[in-house]
N, C-alpha and C positions, 0 to 999 in steps of 0.2 A: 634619910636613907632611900624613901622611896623616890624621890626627885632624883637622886643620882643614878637609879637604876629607870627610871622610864624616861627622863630627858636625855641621854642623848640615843634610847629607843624613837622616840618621838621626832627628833633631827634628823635622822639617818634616815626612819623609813620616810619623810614629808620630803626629803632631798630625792628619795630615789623612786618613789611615786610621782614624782612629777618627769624628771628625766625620761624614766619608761615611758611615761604618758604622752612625753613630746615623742617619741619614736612611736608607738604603739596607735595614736591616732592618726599622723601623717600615714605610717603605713596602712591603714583599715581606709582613707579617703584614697590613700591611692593602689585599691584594691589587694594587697599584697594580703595573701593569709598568714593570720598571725595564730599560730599555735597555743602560746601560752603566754601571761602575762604573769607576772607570780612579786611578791613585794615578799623578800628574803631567798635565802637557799635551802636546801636539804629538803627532807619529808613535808608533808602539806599538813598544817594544820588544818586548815579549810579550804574547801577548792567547789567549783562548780565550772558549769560547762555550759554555753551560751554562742550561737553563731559560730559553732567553731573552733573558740577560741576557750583554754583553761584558766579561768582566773583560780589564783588561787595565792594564800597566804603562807610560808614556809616558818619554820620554825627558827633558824639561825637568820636574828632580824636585820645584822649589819650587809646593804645589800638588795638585790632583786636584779629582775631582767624580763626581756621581753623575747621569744624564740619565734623568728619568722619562717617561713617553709623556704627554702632554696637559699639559707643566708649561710650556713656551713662550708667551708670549705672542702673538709670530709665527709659531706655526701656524694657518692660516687653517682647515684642516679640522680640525676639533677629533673630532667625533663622538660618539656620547650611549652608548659602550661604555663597561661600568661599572669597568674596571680602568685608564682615564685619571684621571689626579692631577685634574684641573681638575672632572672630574662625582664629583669623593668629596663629603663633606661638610663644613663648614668646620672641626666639629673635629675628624675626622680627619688633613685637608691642613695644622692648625695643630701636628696631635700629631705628624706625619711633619718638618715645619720644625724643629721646636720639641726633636725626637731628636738633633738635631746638637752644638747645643750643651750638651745632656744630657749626650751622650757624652762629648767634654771633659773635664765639671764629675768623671764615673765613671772617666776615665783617670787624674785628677788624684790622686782617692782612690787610688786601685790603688797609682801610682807613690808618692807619699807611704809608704801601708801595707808595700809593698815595703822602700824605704828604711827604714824603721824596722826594718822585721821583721831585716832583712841587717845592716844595721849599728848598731844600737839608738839611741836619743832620746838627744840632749843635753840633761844633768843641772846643772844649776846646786846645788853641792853643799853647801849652803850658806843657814838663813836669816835671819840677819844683815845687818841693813839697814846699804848703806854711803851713803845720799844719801837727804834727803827733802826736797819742794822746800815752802815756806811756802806757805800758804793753798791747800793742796789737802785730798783728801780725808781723806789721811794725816796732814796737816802739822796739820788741824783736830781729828783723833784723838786728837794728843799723843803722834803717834810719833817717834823719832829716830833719828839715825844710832848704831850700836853696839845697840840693842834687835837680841836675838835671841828672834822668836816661836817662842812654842813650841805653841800650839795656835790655832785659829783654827774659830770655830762650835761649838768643845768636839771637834775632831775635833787630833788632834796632828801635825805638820807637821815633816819631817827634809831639807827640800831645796827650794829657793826654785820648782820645779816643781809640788809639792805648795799652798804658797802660792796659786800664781794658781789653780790649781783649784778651790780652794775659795773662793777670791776670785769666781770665776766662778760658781759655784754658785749666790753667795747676793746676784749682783750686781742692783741694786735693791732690795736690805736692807738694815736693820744685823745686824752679824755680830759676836759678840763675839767675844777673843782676847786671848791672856797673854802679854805680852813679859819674857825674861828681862834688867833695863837694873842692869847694876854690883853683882852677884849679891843681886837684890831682884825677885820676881814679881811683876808689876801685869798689873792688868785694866783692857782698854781696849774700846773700840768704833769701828765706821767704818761710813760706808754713801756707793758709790760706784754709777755708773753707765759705761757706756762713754762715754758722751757727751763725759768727760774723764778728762785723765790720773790714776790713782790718786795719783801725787805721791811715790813711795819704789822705791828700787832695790836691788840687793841688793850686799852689801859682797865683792868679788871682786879674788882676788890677781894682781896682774899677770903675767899670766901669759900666751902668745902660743899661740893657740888655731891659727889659718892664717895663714898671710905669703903677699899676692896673687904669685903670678907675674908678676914684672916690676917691682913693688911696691917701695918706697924699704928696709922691714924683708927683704926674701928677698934682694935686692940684699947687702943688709951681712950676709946670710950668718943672719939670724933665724928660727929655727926653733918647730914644735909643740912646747909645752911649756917652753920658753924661761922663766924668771922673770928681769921686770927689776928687780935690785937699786937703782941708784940710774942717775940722769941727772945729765951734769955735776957727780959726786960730790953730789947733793941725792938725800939719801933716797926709794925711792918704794915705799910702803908699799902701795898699793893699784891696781886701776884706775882707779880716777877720780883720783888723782895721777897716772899714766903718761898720761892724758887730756888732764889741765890741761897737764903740761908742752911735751905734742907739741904739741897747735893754739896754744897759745901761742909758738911759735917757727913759723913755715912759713918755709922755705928756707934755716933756720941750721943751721949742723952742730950736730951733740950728741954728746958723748961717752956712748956706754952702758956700763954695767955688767950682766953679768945671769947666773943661774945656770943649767947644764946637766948634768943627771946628777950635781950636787954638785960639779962643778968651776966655781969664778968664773973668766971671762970677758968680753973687752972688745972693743969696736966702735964704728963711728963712723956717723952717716947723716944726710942731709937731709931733712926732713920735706918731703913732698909739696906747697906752697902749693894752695889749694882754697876756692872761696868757698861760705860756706854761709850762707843767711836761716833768723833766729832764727825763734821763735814772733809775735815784733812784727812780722815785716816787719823787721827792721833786717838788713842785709847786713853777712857780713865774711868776711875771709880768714884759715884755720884752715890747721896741719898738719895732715896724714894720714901715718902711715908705711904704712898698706893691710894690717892684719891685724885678727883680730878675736879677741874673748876665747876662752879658754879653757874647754869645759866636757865635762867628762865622757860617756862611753856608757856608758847602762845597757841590757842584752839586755831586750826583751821577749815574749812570744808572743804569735802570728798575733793572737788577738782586741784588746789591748794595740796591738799597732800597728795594727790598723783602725779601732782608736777616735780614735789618735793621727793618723790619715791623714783621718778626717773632720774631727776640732777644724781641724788644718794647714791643709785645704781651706778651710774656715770664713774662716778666720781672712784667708787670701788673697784669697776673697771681698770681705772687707767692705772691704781694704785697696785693691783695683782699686776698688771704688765712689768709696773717699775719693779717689783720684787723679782718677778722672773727674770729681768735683766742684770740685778742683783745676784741672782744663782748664777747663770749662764758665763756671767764676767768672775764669778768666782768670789763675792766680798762679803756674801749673804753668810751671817756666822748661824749655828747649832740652834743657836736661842729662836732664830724666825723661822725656821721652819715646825711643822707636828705631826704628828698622821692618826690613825686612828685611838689612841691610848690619850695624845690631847685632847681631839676633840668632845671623846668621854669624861674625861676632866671637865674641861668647859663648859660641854653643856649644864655638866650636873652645879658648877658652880654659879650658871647663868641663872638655873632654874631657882637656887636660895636669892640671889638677889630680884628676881619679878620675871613675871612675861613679859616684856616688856625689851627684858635687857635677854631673853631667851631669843626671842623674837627676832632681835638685832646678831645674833649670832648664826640663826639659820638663816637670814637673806645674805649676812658676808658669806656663809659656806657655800651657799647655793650660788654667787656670781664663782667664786673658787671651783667649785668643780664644777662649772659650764665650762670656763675657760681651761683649765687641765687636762679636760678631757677632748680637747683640741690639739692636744701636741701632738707631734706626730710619731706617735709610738702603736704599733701593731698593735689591738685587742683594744685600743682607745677609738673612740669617734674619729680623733683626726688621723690613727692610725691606716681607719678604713676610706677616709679620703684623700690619702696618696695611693692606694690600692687604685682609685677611680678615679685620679687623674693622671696615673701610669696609664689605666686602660683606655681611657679618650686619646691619650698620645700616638698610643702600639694599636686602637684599631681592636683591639682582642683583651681580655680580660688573660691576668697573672695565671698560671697550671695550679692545679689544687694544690702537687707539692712547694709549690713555690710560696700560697698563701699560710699555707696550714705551717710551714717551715718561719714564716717571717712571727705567724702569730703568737710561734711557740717562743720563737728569741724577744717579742715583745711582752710575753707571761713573766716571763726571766726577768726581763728589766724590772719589771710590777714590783714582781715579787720581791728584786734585792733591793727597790726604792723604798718598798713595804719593811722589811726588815729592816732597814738604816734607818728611818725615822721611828720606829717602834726602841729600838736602840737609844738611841738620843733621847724619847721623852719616856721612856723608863728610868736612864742617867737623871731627866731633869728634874722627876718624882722625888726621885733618892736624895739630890741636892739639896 
């Protein structure tokens, strides 16, 4: 109980102490007095007063903020002293917005680089292709399933890790590489972009990496490391057999077989029913038992995992974009979005499974709301930089009524965004 009530306490304020933080010291280097800096809303728990400025602690912890002297639009007396936010310069008052969700994007790294450093990068051990899908870039290659690469750009490759790296490397190229297929070496070629899926996956043994808490496989007692032998006495040689078999049954029992510490054992579970839309648009209903593969930690050091904490970030990045073009275009269904009532779920559910896996939920939230907070909606960061590049346009900064009007129709919006995802993951509770 108490992890569910202090983790996502702990997510929230480590998101929004750093946010302020990105605002609050751009603005102090670039002299702007900052009145208060506060991590919560309402009454002060603890507060103190320092250079100026009110630090202090509030008591409703979902929340915080930073209050500059001249950043209001409703203050009528503005005054032309040159340490008010409003008489800086636009790219000053754009670099002090613009600090916020910087800091974020730099938390995200940290936490990331942290987690690797503490518990090392999962290792895909393995590079052995077990799936490749027809008429992509691999399928066009002349690669198959059972090819083990062995080099890839002339550089040699011992772990399906190594693979996308160098895939990465050379992506927008052809990149030559030798696969070992039915102990016979061939040379092949590929040239891929992100724009789509490379088309090959790598051949991995079934083998149960995490069982979610609460999940149909932790339920029947499935554990890390677990290998499933066979389903319904039907051999299952790999992951993508333990794959087919599950979403092809949702809500049937299965008898499992599987190995642990070299002793066989048996079990029984219902696959989770779960609707998922292909690549077509076409809709269906799949099992899930709610665990996920299997793969190795390998240790690496500090520089290793900060390199490994910026790709992560990256990577996170570009995936928040694709979502957002997902909403924008209209295809994004109930299920991916959440808002505060999930992420209070989450956290607390992150916090029974480890720091670890806490850990990895506050650097995705923290790239999520650098980036969000860039749309361009009034009372958001990017809200206040169309404010300031309307005013570099016109020469003259928006009339207080004109801001304090825009900020009020972008409260509105919050608020009914606020309310429709609080909606949907109350719905989803219930479900």
């Amino acid at each position: 109980m108490l992890s569910s009530i202090a983790a996502p306490i702990f997510v929230i304020g480590v998101l929004v102490l750093f946010h302020e933080l990105g605002h609050f010291l751009v603005a102090k280097w670039s002299g702007i007095r900052v009145e208060t800096f506060s991590i919560g809303f309402g009454p002060a728990i603890a507060a103190v007063r320092r250079g100026g400025t009110v630090y202090k602690i509030s008591w409703i912890p979902f929340g915080g903020y930073v209050k500059m002297s001249g950043e209001d639009p409703d203050e009528e007396e503005q005054g032309d002293e040159p340490w008010r936010f409003q008489n800086k310069s636009v790219p000053v008052r754009a670099a002090v917005i613009l600090a916020g969700p910087a800091a974020n994007g730099v938390l995200a790294v940290l936490t990331y680089s942290l987690i690797f450093f503490a518990y090392g990068i999962d290792v895909i051990g393995t590079t052995t292709i077990g799936q490749v899908t027809a008429h992509s870039p691999a399928g066009e290659a002349g690669m198959a399933p059972g090819d083990s690469i062995l080099t890839l750009g002339g550089a040699p490759v011992t772990n399906w890790n190594e693979v996308v790296g160098e895939l990465l490397d050379h992506e927008g190229s052809e990149i030559s590489l030798t696969v070992l297929r039915q102990g016979e070496v061939k040379e092949l070629s590929l040239r891929f972009d992100l724009s789509e899926p490379i088309g090959m996956a790598p051949r991995m043994e079934a083998m149960v990496g995490e069982a979610l808490s609460g999940g149909p496989a932790a339920e029947a007692g499935l554990q890390r490391g677990d290998r499933i032998v066979s389903i319904n006495d039907i051999a299952v040689g790999s992951w993508a057999d333990l794959v087919e078999q599950v979403q092809s049954n949702p809500g049937v029992e299965l008898h499992i077989r599987f190995e642990r510490s070299g002793e066989i054992l048996e079990t029984s579970v219902v696959p989770q029913a779960a609707e998922e839309t292909r690549p077509d648009g076409e809709k269906r209903t799949v099992g899930r038992l709610q665990i996920a593969q299997y793969q190795e930690k390998q240790r690496v050091g500090i520089f290793s995992a900060i390199r490994e904490g910026v790709l992560q970030t990256g990577w996170v990045v570009r995936n928040v974009f694709d979502f957002l073009k997902l909403i924008f275009s209209g295809r994004a269904t109930r299920d991916m979005v959440g808002g505060p009532v999930a992420i209070i779920s989450l956290a607390g559910e992150s916090a029974r499974q480890g720091l670890d896996t806490l850990l990895y939920l506050l650097a995705l939230l923290s790239v999520e709301l650098g980036i969000l907070n860039l749309l361009p909606i009034p009372v958001l960061d990017g809200g206040h930089m169309v404010f300031l590049g309307i005013e570099a346009l016109r020469r003259r900064p928006l009339s207080l009524q004109q801001r304090a009007l825009l900020q009020q129709i972008g409260l509105l919006v919050i608020l009914l965004l606020m309310a429709t995802v609080t909606v949907v993951d109350v719905g989803r509770l219930l479900d």
